[in-house]
Each structure stands twice: as C-alpha cells, then as structure tokens.
VEXKOLLUM-82359 format. One record per atom (N, C-alpha, C): x, y, z. Coordinates in pm, whole numbers, plus 50000, padded with zeros to 5 digits. Atoms other than C-alpha are relative to their C-alpha. Example, Ala and Ser with C-alpha at 12.3 -4.5 7.8 and 13.67 -1.06 7.14 Angstrom:
// VEXKOLLUM-82359
500894988150000;512304955050780;500905012050000;499184988149994;513674989450714;499235010950073;
END
This chain:
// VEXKOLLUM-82359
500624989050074;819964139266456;499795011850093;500014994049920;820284171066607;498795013249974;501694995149982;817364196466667;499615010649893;500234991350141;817714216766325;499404988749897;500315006750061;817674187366135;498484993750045;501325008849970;814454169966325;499265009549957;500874990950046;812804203166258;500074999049846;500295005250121;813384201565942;499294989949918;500715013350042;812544166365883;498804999350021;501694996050002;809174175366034;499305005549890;500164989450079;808774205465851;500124994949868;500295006150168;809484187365537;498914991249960;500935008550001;807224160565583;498605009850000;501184996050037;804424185365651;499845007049891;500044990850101;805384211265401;499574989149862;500205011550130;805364180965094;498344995750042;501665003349956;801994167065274;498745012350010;500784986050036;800684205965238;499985002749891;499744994350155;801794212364922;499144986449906;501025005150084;799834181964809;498425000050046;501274999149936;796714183165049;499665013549910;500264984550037;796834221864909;499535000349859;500495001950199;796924211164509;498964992050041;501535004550035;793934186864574;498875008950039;500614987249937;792214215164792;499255007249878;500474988450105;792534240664466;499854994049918;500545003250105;791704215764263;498564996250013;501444999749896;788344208564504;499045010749967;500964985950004;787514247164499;500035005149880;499894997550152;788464249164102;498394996749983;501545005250031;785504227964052;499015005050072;500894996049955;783854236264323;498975015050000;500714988450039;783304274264253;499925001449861;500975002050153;782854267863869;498654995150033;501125009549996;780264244463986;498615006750014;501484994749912;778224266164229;499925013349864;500244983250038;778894301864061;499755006450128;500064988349901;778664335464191;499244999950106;500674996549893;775874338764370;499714985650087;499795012349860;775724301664553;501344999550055;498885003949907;779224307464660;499455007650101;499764989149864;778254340964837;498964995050110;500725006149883;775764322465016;500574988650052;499605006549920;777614297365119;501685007750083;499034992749938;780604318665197;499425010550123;500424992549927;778494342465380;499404990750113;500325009949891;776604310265619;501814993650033;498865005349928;780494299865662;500745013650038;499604985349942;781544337565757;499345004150109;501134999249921;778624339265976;500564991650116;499335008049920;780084305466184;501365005350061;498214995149927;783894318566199;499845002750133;500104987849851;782654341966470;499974992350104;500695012149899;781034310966681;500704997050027;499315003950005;783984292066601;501395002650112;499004996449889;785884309866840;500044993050149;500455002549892;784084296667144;500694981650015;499575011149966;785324262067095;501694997550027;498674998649963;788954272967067;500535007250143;500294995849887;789024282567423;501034988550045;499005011549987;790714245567400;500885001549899;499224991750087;793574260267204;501204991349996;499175006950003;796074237167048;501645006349985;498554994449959;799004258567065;500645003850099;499794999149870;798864263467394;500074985950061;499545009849956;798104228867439;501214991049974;499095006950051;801174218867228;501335007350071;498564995549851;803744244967470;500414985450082;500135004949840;802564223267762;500284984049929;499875012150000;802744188867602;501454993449922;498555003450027;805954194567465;501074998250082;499214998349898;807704198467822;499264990250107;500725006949856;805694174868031;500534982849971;499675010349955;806594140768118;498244990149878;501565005950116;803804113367830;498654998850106;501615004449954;801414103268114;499335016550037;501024983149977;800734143968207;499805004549845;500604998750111;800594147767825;498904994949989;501635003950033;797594124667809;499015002250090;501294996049936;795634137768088;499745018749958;500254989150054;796464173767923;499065000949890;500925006450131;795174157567571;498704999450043;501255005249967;792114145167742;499005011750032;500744989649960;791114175967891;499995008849885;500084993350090;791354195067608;498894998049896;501325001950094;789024175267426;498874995550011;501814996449881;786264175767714;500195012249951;500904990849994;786694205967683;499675011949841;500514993150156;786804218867297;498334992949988;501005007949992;783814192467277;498435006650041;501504994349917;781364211167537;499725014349949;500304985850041;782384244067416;499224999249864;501434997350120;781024236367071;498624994949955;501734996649985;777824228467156;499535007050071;500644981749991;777444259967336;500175005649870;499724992950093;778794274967033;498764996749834;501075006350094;776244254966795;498775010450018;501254995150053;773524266066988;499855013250005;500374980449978;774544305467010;499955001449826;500164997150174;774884303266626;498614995549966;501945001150009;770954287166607;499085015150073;500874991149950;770134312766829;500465016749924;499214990850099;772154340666655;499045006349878;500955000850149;769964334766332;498635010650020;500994996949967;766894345966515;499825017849984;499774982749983;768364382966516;500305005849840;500424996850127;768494386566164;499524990849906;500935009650094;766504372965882;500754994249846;499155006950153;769074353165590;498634993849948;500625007750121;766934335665335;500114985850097;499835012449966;765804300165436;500884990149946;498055009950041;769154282065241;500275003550094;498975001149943;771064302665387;499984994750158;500205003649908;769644294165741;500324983350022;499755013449986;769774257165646;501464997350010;498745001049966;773074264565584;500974997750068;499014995449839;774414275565874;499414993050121;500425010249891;772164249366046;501164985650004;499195011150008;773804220665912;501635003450013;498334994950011;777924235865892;499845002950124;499774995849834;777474243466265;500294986850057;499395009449909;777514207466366;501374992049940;499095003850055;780424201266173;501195006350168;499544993549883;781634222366508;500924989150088;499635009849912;782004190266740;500904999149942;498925006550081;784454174766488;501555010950026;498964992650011;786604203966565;501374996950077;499245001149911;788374187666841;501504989849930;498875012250038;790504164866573;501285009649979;498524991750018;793244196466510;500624995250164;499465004049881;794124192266864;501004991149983;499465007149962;795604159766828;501885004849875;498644997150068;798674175266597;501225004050088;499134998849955;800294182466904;500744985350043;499465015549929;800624143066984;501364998549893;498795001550086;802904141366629;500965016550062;498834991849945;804414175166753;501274995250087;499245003949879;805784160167043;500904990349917;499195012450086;806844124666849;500645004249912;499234997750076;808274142766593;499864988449881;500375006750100;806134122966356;498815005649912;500754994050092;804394147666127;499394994649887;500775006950079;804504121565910;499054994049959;501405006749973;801844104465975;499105007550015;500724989349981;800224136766029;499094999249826;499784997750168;800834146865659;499294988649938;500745011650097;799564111265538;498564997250023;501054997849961;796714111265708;498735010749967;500324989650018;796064147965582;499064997549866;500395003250087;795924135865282;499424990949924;500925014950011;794294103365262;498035011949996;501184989750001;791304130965373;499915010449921;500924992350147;791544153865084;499804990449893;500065009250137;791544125964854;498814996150017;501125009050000;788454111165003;499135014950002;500934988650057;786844146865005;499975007749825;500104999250180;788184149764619;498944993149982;501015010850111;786304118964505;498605001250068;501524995149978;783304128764704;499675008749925;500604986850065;783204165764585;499944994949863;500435006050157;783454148164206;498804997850006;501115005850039;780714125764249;498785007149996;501114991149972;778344151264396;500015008049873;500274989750147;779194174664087;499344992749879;500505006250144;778544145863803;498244993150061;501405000749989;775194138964056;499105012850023;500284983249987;774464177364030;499624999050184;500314993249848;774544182064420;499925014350072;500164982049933;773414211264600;500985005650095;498994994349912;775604235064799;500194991850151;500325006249911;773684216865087;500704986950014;499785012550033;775014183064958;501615004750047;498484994449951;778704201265010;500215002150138;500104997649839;777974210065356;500264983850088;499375015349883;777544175965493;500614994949891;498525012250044;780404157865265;501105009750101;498754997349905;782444181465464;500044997750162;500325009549871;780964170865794;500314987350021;499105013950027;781644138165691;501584998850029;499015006449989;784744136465617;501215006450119;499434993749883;785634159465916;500044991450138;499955008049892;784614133466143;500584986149970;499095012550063;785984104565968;501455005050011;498754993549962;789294124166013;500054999150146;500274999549875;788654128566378;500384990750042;499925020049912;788314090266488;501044995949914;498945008950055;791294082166245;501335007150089;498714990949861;793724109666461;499874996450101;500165007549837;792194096466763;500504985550051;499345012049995;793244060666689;500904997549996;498624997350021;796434069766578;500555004750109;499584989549904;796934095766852;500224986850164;500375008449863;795834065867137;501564990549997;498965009550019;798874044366985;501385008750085;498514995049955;801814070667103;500025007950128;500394991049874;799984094267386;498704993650081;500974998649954;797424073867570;499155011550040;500574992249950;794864095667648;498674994550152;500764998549864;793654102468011;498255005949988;501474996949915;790064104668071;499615007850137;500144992749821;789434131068414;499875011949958;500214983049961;788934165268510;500745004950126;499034991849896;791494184368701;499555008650006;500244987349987;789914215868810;501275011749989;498914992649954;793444233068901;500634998849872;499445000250131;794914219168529;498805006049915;500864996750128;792024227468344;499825017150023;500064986750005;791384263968496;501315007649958;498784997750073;794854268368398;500785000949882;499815000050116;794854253868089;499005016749907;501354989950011;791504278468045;500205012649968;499094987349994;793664309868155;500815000149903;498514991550072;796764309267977;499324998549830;500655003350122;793954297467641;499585013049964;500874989250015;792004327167694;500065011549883;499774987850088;794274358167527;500304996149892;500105005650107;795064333767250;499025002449912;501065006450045;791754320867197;498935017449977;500624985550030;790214362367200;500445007149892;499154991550094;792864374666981;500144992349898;500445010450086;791734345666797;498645009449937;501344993350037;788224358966766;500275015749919;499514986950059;789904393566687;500454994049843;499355002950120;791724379266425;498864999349883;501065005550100;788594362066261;499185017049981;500544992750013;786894395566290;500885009749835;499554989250096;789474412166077;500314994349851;499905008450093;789484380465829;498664995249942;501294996950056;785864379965769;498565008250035;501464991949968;783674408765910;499985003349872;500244999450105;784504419865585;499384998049879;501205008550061;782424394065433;498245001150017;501935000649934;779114400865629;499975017049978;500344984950073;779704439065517;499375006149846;500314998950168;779944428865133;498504995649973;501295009350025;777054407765146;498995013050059;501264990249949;774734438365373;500365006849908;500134980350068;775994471365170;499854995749806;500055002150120;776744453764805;499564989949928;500885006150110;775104423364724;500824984850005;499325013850005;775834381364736;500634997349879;499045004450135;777344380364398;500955007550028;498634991049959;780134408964508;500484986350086;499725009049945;780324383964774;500794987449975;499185010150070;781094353964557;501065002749959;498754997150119;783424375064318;501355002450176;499104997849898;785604383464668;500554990350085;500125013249945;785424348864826;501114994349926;499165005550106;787424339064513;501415001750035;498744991949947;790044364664606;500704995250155;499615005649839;790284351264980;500584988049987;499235016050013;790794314064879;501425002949935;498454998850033;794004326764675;500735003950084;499515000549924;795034342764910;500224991150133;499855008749914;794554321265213;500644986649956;499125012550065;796114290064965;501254997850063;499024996849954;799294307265057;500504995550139;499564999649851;799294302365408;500404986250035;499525015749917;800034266865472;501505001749973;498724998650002;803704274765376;499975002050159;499884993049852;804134296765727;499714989050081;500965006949831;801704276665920;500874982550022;499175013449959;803494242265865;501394998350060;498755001049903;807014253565942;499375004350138;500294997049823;805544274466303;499474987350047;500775013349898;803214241866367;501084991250047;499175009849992;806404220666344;501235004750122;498304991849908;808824248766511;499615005050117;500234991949893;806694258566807;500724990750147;499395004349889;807264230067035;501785003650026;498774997850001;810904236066979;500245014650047;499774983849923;810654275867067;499764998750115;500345005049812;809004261267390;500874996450092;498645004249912;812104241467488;500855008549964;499104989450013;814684268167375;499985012050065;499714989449914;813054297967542;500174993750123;499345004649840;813764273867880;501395000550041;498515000950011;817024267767737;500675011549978;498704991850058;818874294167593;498865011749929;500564986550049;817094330367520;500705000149849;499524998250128;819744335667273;499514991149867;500545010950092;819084303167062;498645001150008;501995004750006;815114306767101;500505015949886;500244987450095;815814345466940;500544998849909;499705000950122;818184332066660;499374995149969;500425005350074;815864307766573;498495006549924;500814991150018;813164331866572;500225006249859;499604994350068;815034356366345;500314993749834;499595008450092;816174327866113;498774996549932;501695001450021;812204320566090;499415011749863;500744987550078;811214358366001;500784999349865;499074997250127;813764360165749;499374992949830;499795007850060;812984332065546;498334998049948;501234992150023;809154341265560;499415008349930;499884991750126;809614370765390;500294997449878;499585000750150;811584360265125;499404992749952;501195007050085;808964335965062;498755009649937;501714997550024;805584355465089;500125012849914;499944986450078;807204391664927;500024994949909;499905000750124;808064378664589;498204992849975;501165004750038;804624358764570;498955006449988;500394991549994;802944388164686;499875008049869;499454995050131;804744408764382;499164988149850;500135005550111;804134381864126;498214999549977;501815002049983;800104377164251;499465016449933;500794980550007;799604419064205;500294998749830;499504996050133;801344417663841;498744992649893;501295004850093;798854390363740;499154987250081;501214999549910;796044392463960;498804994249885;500685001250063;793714389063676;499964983649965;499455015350062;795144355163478;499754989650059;499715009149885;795394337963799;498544997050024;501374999249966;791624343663857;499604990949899;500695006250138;790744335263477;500274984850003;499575013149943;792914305963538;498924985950125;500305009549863;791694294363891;498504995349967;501775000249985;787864302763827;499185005249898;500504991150142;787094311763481;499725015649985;499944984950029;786104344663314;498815006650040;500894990849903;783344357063552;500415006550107;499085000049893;785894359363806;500675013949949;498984991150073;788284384663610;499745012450075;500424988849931;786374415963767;500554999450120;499154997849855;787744406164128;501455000849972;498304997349924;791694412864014;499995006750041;499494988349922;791504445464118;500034999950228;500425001149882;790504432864462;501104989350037;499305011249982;793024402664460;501655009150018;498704993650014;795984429964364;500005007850140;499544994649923;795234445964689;500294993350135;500135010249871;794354416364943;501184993049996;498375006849984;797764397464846;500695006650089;498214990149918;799914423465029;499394997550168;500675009449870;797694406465355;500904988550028;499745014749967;799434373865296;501825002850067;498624996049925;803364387865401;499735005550145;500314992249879;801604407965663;499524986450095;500385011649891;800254374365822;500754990050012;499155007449940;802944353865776;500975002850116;499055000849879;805034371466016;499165004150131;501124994849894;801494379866209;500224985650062;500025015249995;802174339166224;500754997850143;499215001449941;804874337666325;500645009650192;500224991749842;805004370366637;499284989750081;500685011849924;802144346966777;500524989150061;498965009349984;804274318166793;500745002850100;498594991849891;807364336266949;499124997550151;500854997449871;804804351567232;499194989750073;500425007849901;803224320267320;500864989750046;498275010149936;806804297867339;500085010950084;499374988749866;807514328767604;499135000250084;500585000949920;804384327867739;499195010750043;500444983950007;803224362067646;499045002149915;501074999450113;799664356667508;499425014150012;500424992849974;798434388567644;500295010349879;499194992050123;800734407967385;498634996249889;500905001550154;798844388467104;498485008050005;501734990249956;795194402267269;499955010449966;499724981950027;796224437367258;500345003049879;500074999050114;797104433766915;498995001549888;501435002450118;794534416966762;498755008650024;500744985249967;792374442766915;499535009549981;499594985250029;793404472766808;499884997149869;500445002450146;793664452966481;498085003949933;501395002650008;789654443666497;499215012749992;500464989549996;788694476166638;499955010949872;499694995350116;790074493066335;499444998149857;500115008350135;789504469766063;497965000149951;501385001449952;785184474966199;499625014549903;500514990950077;784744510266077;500915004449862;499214998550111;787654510565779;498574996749920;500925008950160;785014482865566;498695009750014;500994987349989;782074509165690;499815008049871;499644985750056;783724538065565;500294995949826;498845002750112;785974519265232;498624993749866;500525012950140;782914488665080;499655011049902;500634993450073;780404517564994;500325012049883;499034990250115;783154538164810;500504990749906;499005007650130;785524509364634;499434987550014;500285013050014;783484477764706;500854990550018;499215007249937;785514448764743;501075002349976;498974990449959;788644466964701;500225006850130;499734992749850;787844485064997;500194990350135;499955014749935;787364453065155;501194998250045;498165003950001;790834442565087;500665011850072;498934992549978;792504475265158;499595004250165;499955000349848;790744475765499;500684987850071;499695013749980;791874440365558;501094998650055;498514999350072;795544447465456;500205010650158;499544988949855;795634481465724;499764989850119;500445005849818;793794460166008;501494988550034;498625011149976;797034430865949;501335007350062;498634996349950;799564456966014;499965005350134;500034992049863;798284472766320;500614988050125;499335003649862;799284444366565;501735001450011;498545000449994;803044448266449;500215012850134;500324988349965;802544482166632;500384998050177;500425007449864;801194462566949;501144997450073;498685012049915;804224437966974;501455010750026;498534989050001;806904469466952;500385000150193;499804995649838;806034469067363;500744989550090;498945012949979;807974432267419;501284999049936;499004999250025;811754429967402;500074987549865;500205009750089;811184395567180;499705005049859;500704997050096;808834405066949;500445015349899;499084982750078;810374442766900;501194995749937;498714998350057;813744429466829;499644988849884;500265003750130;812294404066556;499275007749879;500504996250080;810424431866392;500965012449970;499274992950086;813124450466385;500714997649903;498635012550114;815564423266229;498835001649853;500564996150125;812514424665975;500555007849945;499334990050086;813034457265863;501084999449946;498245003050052;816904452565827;499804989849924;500305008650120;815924420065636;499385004749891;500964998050096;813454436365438;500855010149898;499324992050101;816214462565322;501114993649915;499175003350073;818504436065265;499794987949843;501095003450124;815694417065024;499905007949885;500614993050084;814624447864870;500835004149854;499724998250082;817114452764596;499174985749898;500265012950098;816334416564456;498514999449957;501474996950032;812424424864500;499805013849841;499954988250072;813624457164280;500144992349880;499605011450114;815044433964012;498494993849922;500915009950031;812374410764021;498215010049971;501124991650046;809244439764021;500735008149827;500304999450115;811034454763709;500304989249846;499955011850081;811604420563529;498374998849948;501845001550002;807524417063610;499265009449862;500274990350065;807144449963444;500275001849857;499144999750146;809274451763122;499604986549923;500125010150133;808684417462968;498884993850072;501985006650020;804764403462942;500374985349947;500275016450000;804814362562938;498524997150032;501005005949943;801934341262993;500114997450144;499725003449861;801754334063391;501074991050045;499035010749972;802984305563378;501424999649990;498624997550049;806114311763172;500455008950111;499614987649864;806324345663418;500654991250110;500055008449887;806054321263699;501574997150027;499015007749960;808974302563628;501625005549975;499174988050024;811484330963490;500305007850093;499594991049926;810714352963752;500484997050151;499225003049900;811644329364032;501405000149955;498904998350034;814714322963835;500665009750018;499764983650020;815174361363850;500595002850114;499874993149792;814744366864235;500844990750068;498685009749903;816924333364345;501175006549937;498484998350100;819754347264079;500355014550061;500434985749970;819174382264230;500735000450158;499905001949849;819364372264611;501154998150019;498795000749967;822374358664601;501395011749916;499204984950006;824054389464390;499815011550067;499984991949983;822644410364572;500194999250138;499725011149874;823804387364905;498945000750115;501225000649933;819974385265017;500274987350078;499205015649936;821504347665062;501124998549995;498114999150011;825144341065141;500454979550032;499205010649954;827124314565233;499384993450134;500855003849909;825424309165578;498654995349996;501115004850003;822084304965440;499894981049906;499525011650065;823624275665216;500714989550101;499935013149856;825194260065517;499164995950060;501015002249911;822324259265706;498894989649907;500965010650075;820284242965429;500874988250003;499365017749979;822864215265428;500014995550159;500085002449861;822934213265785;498464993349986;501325005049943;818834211165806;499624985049886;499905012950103;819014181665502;500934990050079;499515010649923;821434164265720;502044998549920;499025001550153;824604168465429;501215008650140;498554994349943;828014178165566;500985009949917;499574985150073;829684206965491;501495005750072;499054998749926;833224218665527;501154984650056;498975011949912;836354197165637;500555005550132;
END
C-alpha cells in the first residue's frame, strides 16, 4: 500500500468516525440547546468562552508538534517524547486552572456562572488525552482512534438523555462532560501503552526543545482563540446573555463543519513531515492537492448555509433561534477561510516554520479586538460575525512572506477561478428555484458535482487519483 492510499485509508477511517461522532454531537446540542434555552446557553457559553483563553496555557504541550517529531523518530524516542508531553500538558493545566480561579476575582459573573467556570476548568487536566492521536498517527491506525471516538459520544449521548428526562441543570452538563473526558483519557492511554510504550523521565535538553519549537504554535493558538471567541465576552458585556445564546447557536453550525478539514490535516500531517525531508516537490503537490479539494468542499457549503441560514436554525434549534440567520449568513463565509487557515498551519509546521503562523494569528487577533468594539454596538451579532470573518483573512496576508505558503495561496486563487463558474451555476440554481432545505440540499449538490466537471473544476486526474487513494486500478 503505497503512501496515498494509507493516507487515505486513515483519512477515511477518521472522516466516517467524524461524520458519525459529529451526527451524535448535533444531535447532543439539538437537545441540548432546546433543553437549556437562550439565556442558560449564554451562560454557559460565556463560562466556556471565558476558559478558551486559559486553555491555551496547557497547549504549550502541542500535539502537532508533538506528532512532526514522533513521526520521524525511531518508537523508543517516540515514547519518551509521548511521556514528556504529558508531564508536561498535565502541570501546565493546573497552572492554567488556577489563573482561571484567580481570573474570576477581576470581574464579578453571577454566582452560576462562577460555579461554572469552577467546575469546566478541571475538566482541564483531562486535556492531555488529544495528545495521544499522534500514537495512531504514527501506526497508521486511526481506526481505533475513530472507534474509540465514538464509543465516547455515545456514552455522552445516553448521559446527556438521561440528565434531560431527570431535568438536569446546566451544572449537571458540566461534569457529564468531565466525566466522560476522563474516561476517554485512561481508555487512549491503555490503548496508546499497547503500540508506543510510554517513557516516564525528564530530559531537560528534549523538553526545552520540545517547549521552543511549541511556543509560536501554542501563541498563535491563543491568537486564534482570541479571534474565535473574544467575540463572545463582547456580546455578553455590550448586548446581553440571550444575544449570547442566539449567537452560540450560529458558532456550533458553523464550527460542525470543521471536522471535515481537521481529519484529513490530522491524518496528512505526519506525512508532510516525511515528504518535506524527502522531496520539496512532493510535500508542495501534496499540499496543493490538499487546498484544492478544501475549497471545493467548504465554498459550496458556505453558499448553500447563506441561502438558508434561517431553516437550518429553525431546523437545528427551533423557532427562537430564527432571529440569529442574519448572523449565521455572515459567520459561514469564516468556515472556507479556516479551512485553508487549517491547512497553511499544517504546511508551516511539516517545514518547521511556526513563527510564520505567530505573526499571523497576531495581526489576525490584534484586529479582530477593536473590529467587535467598533461593529457589536452597531449590528450586534452580525457585527460579531463580520468581525470574525475579516480577523480569518488577515493571516493569509502574513503567510504571503514564505515561499511554501505564498505559492499555495496562490494555487488558491487560480483554483478558486477555476471553481468559480460551477459556484456561479450553483448560487443561481440557489436563487431561482425555492425547495425545502432538504430537497435544496440534495439538488444543489447534484448541481455543483454536474457543474464541476463541465465546467472541468474536476477532470480526469482528479478521478484517477480517487481510484488510486481507494486502492482500484486504473488504466492498462
């Protein structure tokens, strides 16, 4: 099996194990924000917007950095890399616990919400179980990833049920997700011990190293979160915890989206790791082959989310919800902008060029701080979104200053013109004939695959390559 196909085979395994972890998920937060309503989401969205920020401090032990390094190392320096990583995510978030206790002290939330954000902070420790996804990275056994994934939304489904038919409080939601965050934890760890022993020690010289090259990640991490929910702690000060709720709504649709992106890069990074050693060229086609295929996912979904922004809401979260489409039609055009925000990241840390991502996210953050200022108190959570949306595009800007990253955002553009007729198609299909969503749904993909290839968005090469990554033979 050669190294398209294993990616693939990964990538399939997680994508199918996302795509169902993801439907029990929105069927989790269906109930779950019918359950609470408006104003107990925005308080619990606002005590989990409040954490993000903290949250940063433990990623310092940064699994994409640790998954470069454990994809090129020999198994026994993998498990003393593993080990250290989760001394040291571990220590960082109980510093990070208690700057968020202490945090509180500087402004005055309501006693929930304080309990809130008391209890969802030690859910913190548990954080160290993502880490171990680089052990299936390496093995090239996602599978087990994926099954595992989902064994844990199923057991957080039939929790979140029971709590609803025993009317449980938001509080009661807080620790089932602590729960089953650490019950996840010790089941990756047991699993993880079977294929990567893990080393127990402290290398000063590996760990300040690991520490360093974590750092511009793990900041431009924090940047990131700034420009993915300061927004939230703006709505809640200038307009009010029920705006809050109605916008929260809008974020989970959008963010739904993202496990597409994130499961192929999680699956395709170790592989950019060994390719930029190997062959520049082959690390930048596979790159390019990446962006491409990104787009043509997240634009049409984008398009179809703006047309019926509303439905989707009424749908997801009944008819209290309906007031946030206008806010949903503008935050979608976020989710194309971060899949290939995904993916740049990626590239730059297989090369080894986290610094790039820092300076990005940065300039993003910096920006994105006085936009929601200037935008809530005029359009409210609209403005929200449309600050959101500007702050996503500014790191493209950033990466123009790396030969890598510039020449995949240029191939964008040239992709994006050679998309855009079929997007043309498919926006006035949207337009001209009114279906129910659903019906829409399934017409207007029909539209844009029938489209792509007349309008040779996909050719003949993109059809080889899918038989290639399935394993199918092609050609005599």
């Amino acid at each position: 099996m050669d190294r398209v196909q294993s990616v693939s085979k990964n990538t399939s395994y997680l994508i199918v194990g996302d795509v169902i972890g993801k439907l029990i998920s929105i069927g989790i937060s269906i109930l779950f924000v019918r359950y609470l309503g408006r104003e107990e989401l925005g308080k619990y969205s606002f005590a989990m917007a409040y954490l993000f920020f903290f949250s940063v401090l433990p990623h310092l032990s940064n699994e994409s950095i640790l998954g470069r390094e454990v994809a090129v190392v020999k198994e026994k320096q993998a498990g003393r890399f593993l080990g250290d990583a989760i001394l040291l995510r571990v220590i960082l978030s109980l510093i990070a616990m208690v700057l968020a206790w202490i945090g509180c002290t500087f402004f005055e939330p309501t006693p929930q919400i304080r309990l809130l954000i008391f209890i969802a902070s030690l859910g913190m420790i548990a954080s160290f179980r993502s880490l171990f996804v680089t052990v299936f990275q390496r093995t090239m056994e996602m599978r087990v990833f994926s099954i595992v994934n989902i064994s844990m939304k199923l057991l957080a489904a039939v929790l979140t049920l029971a709590l609803i038919i025993l009317k449980g409080t938001v509080e009661h939601f807080v620790l089932l997700n602590i729960f089953v965050a650490f019950v996840s934890a010790a089941l990756f760890y047991t699993l993880s011990q079977k294929r990567i022993p893990i080393e127990w020690g402290w290398d000063n010289k590996r760990f300040f190293s690991f520490l360093k090259d974590s750092f511009p990640v793990s900041v431009s991490h924090f940047f990131d979160r700034v420009i993915a929910r300061v927004d939230q702690i703006f709505i809640f000060s200038i307009i009010g915890i029920s705006s809050l709720g109605l916008y929260s709504a809008t974020v989970t649709v959008v963010e739904s989206f993202l496990f597409i992106p994130t499961a192929l890069l999680t699956v395709l990074l170790p592989v950019l790791s060994v390719l930029f050693l190997e062959s520049k060229d082959k690390h930048e086609r596979s790159v390019k082959i990446s962006g491409k295929y990104l787009l043509l996912f997240s634009l049409p979904v984008a398009l179809f989310i703006c047309f019926y922004s509303k439905e989707v809401l009424i749908f997801l979260f009944g008819n209290s919800f309906a007031e946030a489409a206008p806010v949903l039609k503008i935050l979608i055009w976020s989710f194309p902008l971060n899949c290939m925000l995904i993916l740049l990241r990626h590239v730059l840390i297989s090369a080894k060029k986290q610094k790039i991502i820092l300076i990005g996210s940065l300039f993003g953050a910096v920006l994105n701080i006085p936009l929601n200022m200037v935008l809530i108190p005029k359009m409210g959570g609209a403005g929200a979104a449309l600050a959101t949306t500007i702050a996503y595009s500014v790191p493209f800007i950033c990466f123009l200053v790396d030969r890598v990253p510039r020449n995949l955002t240029l191939c964008s553009y040239f992709g994006l013109l050679k998309l855009l007729p079929a997007l043309i198609l498919l926006e006035l299909f949207l337009h001209f004939f009114t279906f129910s969503w659903f019906v829409a749904l399934i017409f207007s993909s029909l539209v844009y695959l029938a489209a792509l290839f007349l309008t040779k968005g996909l050719g003949s090469e993109d059809i080889k390559l899918f038989k290639r990554a399935i394993g199918m033979k092609y050609g005599k």
